[in-house]
C-alpha positions in Angstrom: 0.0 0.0 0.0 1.7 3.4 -0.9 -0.4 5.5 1.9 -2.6 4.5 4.6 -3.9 6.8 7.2 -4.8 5.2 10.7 -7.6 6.9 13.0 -6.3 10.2 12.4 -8.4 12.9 14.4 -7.5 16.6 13.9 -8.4 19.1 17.2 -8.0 22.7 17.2 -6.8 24.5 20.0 -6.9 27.9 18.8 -10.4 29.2 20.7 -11.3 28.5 24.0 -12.6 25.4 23.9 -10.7 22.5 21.5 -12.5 21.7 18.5 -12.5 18.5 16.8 -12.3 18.6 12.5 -12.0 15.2 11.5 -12.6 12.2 13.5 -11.1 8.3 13.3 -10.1 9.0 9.5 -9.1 5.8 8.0 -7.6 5.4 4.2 -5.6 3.5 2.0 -3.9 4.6 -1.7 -2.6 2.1 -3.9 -0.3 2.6 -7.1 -1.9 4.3 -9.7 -5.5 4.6 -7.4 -7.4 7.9 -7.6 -9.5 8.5 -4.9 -12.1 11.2 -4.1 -13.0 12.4 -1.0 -16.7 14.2 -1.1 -18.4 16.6 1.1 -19.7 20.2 1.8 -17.9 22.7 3.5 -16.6 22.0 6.8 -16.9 18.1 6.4 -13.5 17.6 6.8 -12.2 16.6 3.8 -9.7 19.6 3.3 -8.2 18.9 6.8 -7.4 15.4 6.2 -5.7 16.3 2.9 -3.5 19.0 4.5 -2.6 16.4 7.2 -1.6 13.9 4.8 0.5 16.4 2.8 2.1 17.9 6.2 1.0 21.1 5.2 -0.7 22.0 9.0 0.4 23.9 11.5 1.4 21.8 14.3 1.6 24.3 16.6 -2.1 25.1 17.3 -3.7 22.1 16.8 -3.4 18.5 18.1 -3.0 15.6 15.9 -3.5 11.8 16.3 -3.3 8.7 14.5 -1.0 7.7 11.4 0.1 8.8 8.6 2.5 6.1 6.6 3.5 6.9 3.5 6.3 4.5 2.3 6.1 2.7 6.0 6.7 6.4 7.3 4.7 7.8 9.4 4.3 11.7 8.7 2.6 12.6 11.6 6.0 12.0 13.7 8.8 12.2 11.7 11.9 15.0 11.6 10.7 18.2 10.1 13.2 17.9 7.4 12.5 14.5 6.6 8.4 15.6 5.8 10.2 18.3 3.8 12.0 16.1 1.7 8.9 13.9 0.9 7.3 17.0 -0.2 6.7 17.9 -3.3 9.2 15.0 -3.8 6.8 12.4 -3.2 3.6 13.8 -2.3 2.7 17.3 -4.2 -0.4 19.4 -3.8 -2.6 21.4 -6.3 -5.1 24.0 -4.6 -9.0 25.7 -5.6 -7.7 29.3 -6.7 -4.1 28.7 -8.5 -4.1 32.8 -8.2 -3.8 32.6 -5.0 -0.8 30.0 -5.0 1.1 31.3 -8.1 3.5 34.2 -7.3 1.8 37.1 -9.1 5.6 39.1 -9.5 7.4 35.6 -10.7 7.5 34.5 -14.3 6.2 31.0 -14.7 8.9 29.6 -15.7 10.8 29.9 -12.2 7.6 28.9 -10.6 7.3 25.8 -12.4 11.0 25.1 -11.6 10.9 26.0 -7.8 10.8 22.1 -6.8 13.6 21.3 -9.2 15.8 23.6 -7.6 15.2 22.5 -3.9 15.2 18.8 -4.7 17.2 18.3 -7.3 21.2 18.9 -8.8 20.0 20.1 -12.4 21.6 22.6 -14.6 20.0 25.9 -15.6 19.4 24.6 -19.0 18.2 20.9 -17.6 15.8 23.0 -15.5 14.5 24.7 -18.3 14.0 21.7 -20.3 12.3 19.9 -17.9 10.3 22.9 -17.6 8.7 23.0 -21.1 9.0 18.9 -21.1 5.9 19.3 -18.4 3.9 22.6 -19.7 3.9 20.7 -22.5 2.4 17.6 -21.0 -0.3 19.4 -19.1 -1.2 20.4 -22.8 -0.3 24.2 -22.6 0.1 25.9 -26.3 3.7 27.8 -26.8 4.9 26.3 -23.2 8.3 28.6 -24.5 6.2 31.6 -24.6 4.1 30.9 -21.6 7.6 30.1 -19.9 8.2 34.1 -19.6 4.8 35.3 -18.7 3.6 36.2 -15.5 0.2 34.8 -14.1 -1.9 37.3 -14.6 -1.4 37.0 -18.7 -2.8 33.6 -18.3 -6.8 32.4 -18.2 -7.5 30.8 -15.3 -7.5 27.2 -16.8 -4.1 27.9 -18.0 -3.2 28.7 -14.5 -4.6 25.8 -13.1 -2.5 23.8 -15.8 0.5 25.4 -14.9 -0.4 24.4 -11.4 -0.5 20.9 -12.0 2.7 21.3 -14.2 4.3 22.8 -11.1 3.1 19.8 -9.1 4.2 17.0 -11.5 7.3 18.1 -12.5 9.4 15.6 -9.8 6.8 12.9 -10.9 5.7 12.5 -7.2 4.0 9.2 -6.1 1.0 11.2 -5.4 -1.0 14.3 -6.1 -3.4 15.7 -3.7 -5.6 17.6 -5.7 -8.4 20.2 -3.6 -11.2 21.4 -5.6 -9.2 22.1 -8.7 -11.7 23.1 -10.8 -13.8 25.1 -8.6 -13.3 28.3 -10.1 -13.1 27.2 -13.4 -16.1 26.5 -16.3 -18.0 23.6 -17.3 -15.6 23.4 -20.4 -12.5 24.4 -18.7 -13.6 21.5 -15.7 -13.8 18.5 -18.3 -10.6 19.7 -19.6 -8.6 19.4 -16.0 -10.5 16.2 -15.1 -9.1 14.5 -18.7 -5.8 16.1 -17.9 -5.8 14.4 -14.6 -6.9 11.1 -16.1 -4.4 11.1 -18.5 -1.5 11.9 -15.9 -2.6 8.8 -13.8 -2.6 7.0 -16.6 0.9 8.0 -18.0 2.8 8.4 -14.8 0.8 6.0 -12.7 0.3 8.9 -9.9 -2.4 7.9 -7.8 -4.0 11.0 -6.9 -6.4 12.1 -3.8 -9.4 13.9 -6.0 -11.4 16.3 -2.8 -14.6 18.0 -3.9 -18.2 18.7 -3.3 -18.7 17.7 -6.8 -20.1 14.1 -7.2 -20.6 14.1 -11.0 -16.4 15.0 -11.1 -15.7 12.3 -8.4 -17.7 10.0 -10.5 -16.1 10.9 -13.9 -12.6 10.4 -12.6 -12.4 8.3 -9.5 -12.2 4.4 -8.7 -13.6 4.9 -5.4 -14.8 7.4 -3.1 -14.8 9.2 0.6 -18.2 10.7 1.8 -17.6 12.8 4.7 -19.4 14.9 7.0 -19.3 17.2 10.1 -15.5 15.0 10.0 -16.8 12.0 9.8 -16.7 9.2 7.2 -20.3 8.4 6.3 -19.6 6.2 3.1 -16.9 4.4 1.1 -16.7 1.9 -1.6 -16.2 1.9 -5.0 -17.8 4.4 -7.4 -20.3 2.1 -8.9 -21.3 1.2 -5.5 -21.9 4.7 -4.4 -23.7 5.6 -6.9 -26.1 2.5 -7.7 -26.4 1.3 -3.9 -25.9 4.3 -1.3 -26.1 3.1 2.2 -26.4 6.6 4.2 -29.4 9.1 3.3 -26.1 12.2 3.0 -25.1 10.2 0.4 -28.6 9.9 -1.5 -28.9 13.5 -1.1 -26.0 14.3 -2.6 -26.7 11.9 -5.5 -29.9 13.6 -6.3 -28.3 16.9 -5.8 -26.2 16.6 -9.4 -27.5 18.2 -11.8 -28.9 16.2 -14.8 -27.2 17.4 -17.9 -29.6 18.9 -20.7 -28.7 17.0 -24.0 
Protein backbone atom coordinates (compact mmCIF):
# COMPACT_ATOMS: atom_id res chain seq x y z
CA UNK A 1 0.00 0.00 0.00
CA UNK A 2 1.66 3.39 -0.87
CA UNK A 3 -0.42 5.50 1.95
CA UNK A 4 -2.63 4.48 4.63
CA UNK A 5 -3.92 6.80 7.22
CA UNK A 6 -4.83 5.17 10.75
CA UNK A 7 -7.59 6.87 13.01
CA UNK A 8 -6.28 10.24 12.43
CA UNK A 9 -8.36 12.86 14.43
CA UNK A 10 -7.45 16.57 13.91
CA UNK A 11 -8.36 19.06 17.16
CA UNK A 12 -8.04 22.70 17.18
CA UNK A 13 -6.75 24.45 20.04
CA UNK A 14 -6.93 27.89 18.84
CA UNK A 15 -10.41 29.22 20.69
CA UNK A 16 -11.31 28.54 23.96
CA UNK A 17 -12.56 25.40 23.86
CA UNK A 18 -10.72 22.48 21.46
CA UNK A 19 -12.50 21.66 18.49
CA UNK A 20 -12.48 18.48 16.80
CA UNK A 21 -12.33 18.65 12.48
CA UNK A 22 -11.96 15.23 11.53
CA UNK A 23 -12.62 12.16 13.55
CA UNK A 24 -11.05 8.25 13.35
CA UNK A 25 -10.08 9.00 9.46
CA UNK A 26 -9.09 5.78 8.03
CA UNK A 27 -7.59 5.45 4.25
CA UNK A 28 -5.64 3.47 1.97
CA UNK A 29 -3.90 4.55 -1.70
CA UNK A 30 -2.55 2.14 -3.94
CA UNK A 31 -0.29 2.63 -7.09
CA UNK A 32 -1.90 4.27 -9.67
CA UNK A 33 -5.53 4.64 -7.45
CA UNK A 34 -7.42 7.91 -7.57
CA UNK A 35 -9.53 8.48 -4.87
CA UNK A 36 -12.08 11.17 -4.06
CA UNK A 37 -13.00 12.40 -1.05
CA UNK A 38 -16.69 14.23 -1.10
CA UNK A 39 -18.38 16.60 1.14
CA UNK A 40 -19.73 20.20 1.83
CA UNK A 41 -17.92 22.71 3.54
CA UNK A 42 -16.58 22.02 6.76
CA UNK A 43 -16.92 18.13 6.38
CA UNK A 44 -13.48 17.56 6.79
CA UNK A 45 -12.20 16.60 3.77
CA UNK A 46 -9.72 19.56 3.25
CA UNK A 47 -8.18 18.88 6.79
CA UNK A 48 -7.44 15.45 6.22
CA UNK A 49 -5.65 16.33 2.94
CA UNK A 50 -3.50 18.96 4.46
CA UNK A 51 -2.56 16.44 7.18
CA UNK A 52 -1.64 13.91 4.82
CA UNK A 53 0.54 16.36 2.78
CA UNK A 54 2.12 17.86 6.16
CA UNK A 55 1.02 21.09 5.18
CA UNK A 56 -0.70 22.04 8.95
CA UNK A 57 0.39 23.90 11.54
CA UNK A 58 1.38 21.76 14.28
CA UNK A 59 1.56 24.29 16.56
CA UNK A 60 -2.13 25.13 17.32
CA UNK A 61 -3.66 22.05 16.80
CA UNK A 62 -3.39 18.46 18.11
CA UNK A 63 -2.98 15.57 15.87
CA UNK A 64 -3.48 11.84 16.34
CA UNK A 65 -3.33 8.68 14.53
CA UNK A 66 -0.98 7.70 11.45
CA UNK A 67 0.14 8.83 8.64
CA UNK A 68 2.48 6.06 6.62
CA UNK A 69 3.53 6.90 3.46
CA UNK A 70 6.32 4.50 2.28
CA UNK A 71 6.13 2.68 5.97
CA UNK A 72 6.70 6.35 7.34
CA UNK A 73 4.69 7.84 9.43
CA UNK A 74 4.27 11.69 8.65
CA UNK A 75 2.59 12.58 11.55
CA UNK A 76 6.04 11.98 13.68
CA UNK A 77 8.83 12.19 11.73
CA UNK A 78 11.86 15.01 11.58
CA UNK A 79 10.74 18.15 10.05
CA UNK A 80 13.21 17.85 7.38
CA UNK A 81 12.55 14.53 6.59
CA UNK A 82 8.41 15.65 5.76
CA UNK A 83 10.16 18.31 3.77
CA UNK A 84 11.99 16.05 1.68
CA UNK A 85 8.88 13.94 0.86
CA UNK A 86 7.30 16.99 -0.24
CA UNK A 87 6.65 17.91 -3.27
CA UNK A 88 9.17 15.01 -3.84
CA UNK A 89 6.81 12.39 -3.24
CA UNK A 90 3.56 13.82 -2.27
CA UNK A 91 2.69 17.25 -4.19
CA UNK A 92 -0.41 19.37 -3.77
CA UNK A 93 -2.62 21.44 -6.28
CA UNK A 94 -5.07 24.03 -4.55
CA UNK A 95 -9.01 25.68 -5.56
CA UNK A 96 -7.70 29.32 -6.70
CA UNK A 97 -4.08 28.72 -8.49
CA UNK A 98 -4.05 32.83 -8.20
CA UNK A 99 -3.83 32.59 -4.96
CA UNK A 100 -0.85 30.01 -5.03
CA UNK A 101 1.08 31.30 -8.06
CA UNK A 102 3.55 34.16 -7.29
CA UNK A 103 1.82 37.13 -9.10
CA UNK A 104 5.62 39.09 -9.54
CA UNK A 105 7.39 35.61 -10.66
CA UNK A 106 7.52 34.51 -14.32
CA UNK A 107 6.19 30.97 -14.69
CA UNK A 108 8.91 29.60 -15.72
CA UNK A 109 10.78 29.91 -12.21
CA UNK A 110 7.62 28.93 -10.56
CA UNK A 111 7.32 25.79 -12.35
CA UNK A 112 11.01 25.10 -11.64
CA UNK A 113 10.86 25.97 -7.85
CA UNK A 114 10.77 22.05 -6.79
CA UNK A 115 13.58 21.25 -9.16
CA UNK A 116 15.82 23.64 -7.60
CA UNK A 117 15.22 22.49 -3.87
CA UNK A 118 15.22 18.78 -4.73
CA UNK A 119 17.22 18.31 -7.33
CA UNK A 120 21.20 18.93 -8.81
CA UNK A 121 20.03 20.11 -12.41
CA UNK A 122 21.62 22.55 -14.55
CA UNK A 123 20.01 25.93 -15.57
CA UNK A 124 19.39 24.60 -19.01
CA UNK A 125 18.25 20.86 -17.57
CA UNK A 126 15.84 22.97 -15.48
CA UNK A 127 14.54 24.71 -18.31
CA UNK A 128 13.96 21.69 -20.32
CA UNK A 129 12.26 19.89 -17.89
CA UNK A 130 10.32 22.90 -17.59
CA UNK A 131 8.69 23.02 -21.13
CA UNK A 132 8.96 18.93 -21.08
CA UNK A 133 5.87 19.33 -18.36
CA UNK A 134 3.87 22.58 -19.73
CA UNK A 135 3.87 20.71 -22.54
CA UNK A 136 2.45 17.63 -20.98
CA UNK A 137 -0.27 19.37 -19.15
CA UNK A 138 -1.25 20.39 -22.82
CA UNK A 139 -0.31 24.17 -22.65
CA UNK A 140 0.13 25.87 -26.29
CA UNK A 141 3.70 27.81 -26.79
CA UNK A 142 4.86 26.27 -23.18
CA UNK A 143 8.28 28.55 -24.50
CA UNK A 144 6.22 31.64 -24.61
CA UNK A 145 4.08 30.86 -21.56
CA UNK A 146 7.57 30.11 -19.86
CA UNK A 147 8.25 34.07 -19.58
CA UNK A 148 4.82 35.29 -18.70
CA UNK A 149 3.57 36.23 -15.48
CA UNK A 150 0.17 34.75 -14.05
CA UNK A 151 -1.87 37.33 -14.59
CA UNK A 152 -1.38 37.04 -18.68
CA UNK A 153 -2.84 33.62 -18.35
CA UNK A 154 -6.78 32.44 -18.16
CA UNK A 155 -7.54 30.77 -15.32
CA UNK A 156 -7.53 27.22 -16.82
CA UNK A 157 -4.09 27.86 -17.96
CA UNK A 158 -3.20 28.73 -14.51
CA UNK A 159 -4.64 25.80 -13.07
CA UNK A 160 -2.48 23.81 -15.81
CA UNK A 161 0.49 25.35 -14.91
CA UNK A 162 -0.44 24.37 -11.35
CA UNK A 163 -0.51 20.90 -12.03
CA UNK A 164 2.71 21.32 -14.24
CA UNK A 165 4.35 22.76 -11.15
CA UNK A 166 3.14 19.83 -9.08
CA UNK A 167 4.21 17.00 -11.52
CA UNK A 168 7.33 18.14 -12.48
CA UNK A 169 9.40 15.59 -9.84
CA UNK A 170 6.85 12.90 -10.85
CA UNK A 171 5.65 12.46 -7.19
CA UNK A 172 4.02 9.19 -6.06
CA UNK A 173 0.97 11.19 -5.38
CA UNK A 174 -0.99 14.25 -6.14
CA UNK A 175 -3.37 15.66 -3.66
CA UNK A 176 -5.60 17.56 -5.67
CA UNK A 177 -8.36 20.18 -3.58
CA UNK A 178 -11.17 21.38 -5.62
CA UNK A 179 -9.19 22.07 -8.67
CA UNK A 180 -11.70 23.05 -10.76
CA UNK A 181 -13.82 25.14 -8.65
CA UNK A 182 -13.30 28.27 -10.12
CA UNK A 183 -13.14 27.16 -13.37
CA UNK A 184 -16.09 26.48 -16.28
CA UNK A 185 -18.04 23.63 -17.34
CA UNK A 186 -15.55 23.38 -20.39
CA UNK A 187 -12.54 24.42 -18.70
CA UNK A 188 -13.62 21.49 -15.71
CA UNK A 189 -13.82 18.54 -18.32
CA UNK A 190 -10.65 19.66 -19.59
CA UNK A 191 -8.56 19.38 -16.02
CA UNK A 192 -10.49 16.23 -15.12
CA UNK A 193 -9.06 14.48 -18.70
CA UNK A 194 -5.84 16.09 -17.92
CA UNK A 195 -5.80 14.42 -14.56
CA UNK A 196 -6.92 11.09 -16.06
CA UNK A 197 -4.35 11.10 -18.50
CA UNK A 198 -1.51 11.93 -15.94
CA UNK A 199 -2.59 8.81 -13.79
CA UNK A 200 -2.59 7.02 -16.62
CA UNK A 201 0.87 7.99 -18.03
CA UNK A 202 2.82 8.42 -14.76
CA UNK A 203 0.78 6.04 -12.72
CA UNK A 204 0.26 8.88 -9.91
CA UNK A 205 -2.44 7.86 -7.75
CA UNK A 206 -4.04 10.97 -6.93
CA UNK A 207 -6.40 12.07 -3.77
CA UNK A 208 -9.41 13.86 -5.96
CA UNK A 209 -11.37 16.29 -2.82
CA UNK A 210 -14.58 17.97 -3.94
CA UNK A 211 -18.24 18.73 -3.29
CA UNK A 212 -18.70 17.71 -6.77
CA UNK A 213 -20.13 14.08 -7.16
CA UNK A 214 -20.59 14.14 -10.98
CA UNK A 215 -16.43 14.98 -11.09
CA UNK A 216 -15.74 12.32 -8.43
CA UNK A 217 -17.75 10.03 -10.53
CA UNK A 218 -16.13 10.86 -13.95
CA UNK A 219 -12.56 10.44 -12.60
CA UNK A 220 -12.37 8.30 -9.51
CA UNK A 221 -12.15 4.41 -8.75
CA UNK A 222 -13.56 4.86 -5.39
CA UNK A 223 -14.79 7.35 -3.06
CA UNK A 224 -14.84 9.17 0.60
CA UNK A 225 -18.24 10.70 1.78
CA UNK A 226 -17.59 12.80 4.68
CA UNK A 227 -19.37 14.94 7.04
CA UNK A 228 -19.27 17.18 10.14
CA UNK A 229 -15.52 14.98 10.03
CA UNK A 230 -16.76 12.02 9.80
CA UNK A 231 -16.69 9.25 7.24
CA UNK A 232 -20.27 8.40 6.34
CA UNK A 233 -19.64 6.20 3.15
CA UNK A 234 -16.91 4.40 1.10
CA UNK A 235 -16.73 1.90 -1.55
CA UNK A 236 -16.22 1.89 -4.96
CA UNK A 237 -17.77 4.39 -7.37
CA UNK A 238 -20.31 2.06 -8.86
CA UNK A 239 -21.34 1.19 -5.54
CA UNK A 240 -21.92 4.71 -4.38
CA UNK A 241 -23.72 5.61 -6.89
CA UNK A 242 -26.14 2.51 -7.65
CA UNK A 243 -26.35 1.27 -3.88
CA UNK A 244 -25.88 4.25 -1.27
CA UNK A 245 -26.07 3.06 2.21
CA UNK A 246 -26.36 6.65 4.22
CA UNK A 247 -29.39 9.06 3.28
CA UNK A 248 -26.10 12.19 2.97
CA UNK A 249 -25.14 10.21 0.38
CA UNK A 250 -28.56 9.86 -1.54
CA UNK A 251 -28.90 13.54 -1.13
CA UNK A 252 -25.97 14.32 -2.55
CA UNK A 253 -26.72 11.94 -5.54
CA UNK A 254 -29.88 13.60 -6.27
CA UNK A 255 -28.31 16.86 -5.76
CA UNK A 256 -26.24 16.61 -9.42
CA UNK A 257 -27.49 18.19 -11.84
CA UNK A 258 -28.86 16.24 -14.84
CA UNK A 259 -27.23 17.40 -17.90
CA UNK A 260 -29.62 18.86 -20.73
CA UNK A 261 -28.67 17.03 -24.04
Amino acid sequence: MLLEVKDLNIEFHDHLTPETVVYDFNLSLKEGEIVGIVGESGSGKTMSALAIAGLLNRKDMKKSGEILFDGKDLLTCKRSELRSYQGNDISMIFQEPMTSLNPVKKIGAQVEESLKIHTNLTKEERYQKAISILNDVEIKDPESVYHKYPHQLSGGMRQRVMIASAMILEPKILIADEPTTALDVTIQAQIIKLLKKLNKQKKTSILFISHDLSLVRTLCHRAIVMKQGYILEEGNIEEIFEHPKEAYTKQLIEAIPALEL
